[in-house]
N, C-alpha and C positions, 0 to 999 in steps of 0.2 A: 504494500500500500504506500503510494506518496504521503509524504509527512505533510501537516497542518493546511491540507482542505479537507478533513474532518471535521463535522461539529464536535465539540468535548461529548463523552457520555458519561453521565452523572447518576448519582442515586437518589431518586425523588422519591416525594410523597405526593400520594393522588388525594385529594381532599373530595369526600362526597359532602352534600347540602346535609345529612342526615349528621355528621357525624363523623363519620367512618373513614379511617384514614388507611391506605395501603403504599406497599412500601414498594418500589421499582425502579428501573436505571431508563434513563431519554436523554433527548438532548436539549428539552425544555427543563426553564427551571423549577417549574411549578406549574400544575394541573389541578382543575376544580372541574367538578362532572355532578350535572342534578342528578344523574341515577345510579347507583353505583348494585354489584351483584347480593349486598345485603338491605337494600330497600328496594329491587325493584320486584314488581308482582309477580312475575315469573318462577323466580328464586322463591319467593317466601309465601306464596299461593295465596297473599291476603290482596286485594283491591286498593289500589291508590287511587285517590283523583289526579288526573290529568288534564291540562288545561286543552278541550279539543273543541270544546263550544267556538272558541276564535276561529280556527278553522273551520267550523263548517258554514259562522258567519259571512266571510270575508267569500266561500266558495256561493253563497245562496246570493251576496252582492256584484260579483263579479258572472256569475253566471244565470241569475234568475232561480226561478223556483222551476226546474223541469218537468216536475209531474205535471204541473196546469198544463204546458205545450202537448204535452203525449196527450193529454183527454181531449183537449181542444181540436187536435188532431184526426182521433179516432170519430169524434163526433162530426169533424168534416168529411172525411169519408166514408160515415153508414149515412150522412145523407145523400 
């Protein structure tokens, strides 16, 4: 390997929102993660809320309410 166009590799810690600290080597100096493998619901089979109402707002303003078109639709062509 050519010497020094490597980034350093370091021993970090991963900070979750919960808490939860793990221990790892990168070549950032510092890492924060909203989910980490001991709060998310996968791992721990309990329900978290998840902020997804934004999303499906931001999809019902950018794209309309599809269902009304499909009915709108159908009722134009059975007449």
């Amino acid at each position: 390997m050519k010497k020094e166009i490597h980034p350093e590799y370091q021993d970090v810690e991963i900070t979750c929102i919960c808490g939860n600290k793990i221990e790892t080597r990168s070549t950032k100096e510092k890492i924060q993660v909203e989910i980490c493998s001991k709060c998310h619901p996968f791992f721990t089979g309990k329900q978290k809320l998840v902020d997804t109402a934004g999303r499906i707002d931001r999809f019902r303003r950018k794209y309309g309410d599809y269902r009304k078109k499909n009915t709108e639709e159908k009722k134009d062509k059975s007449s």
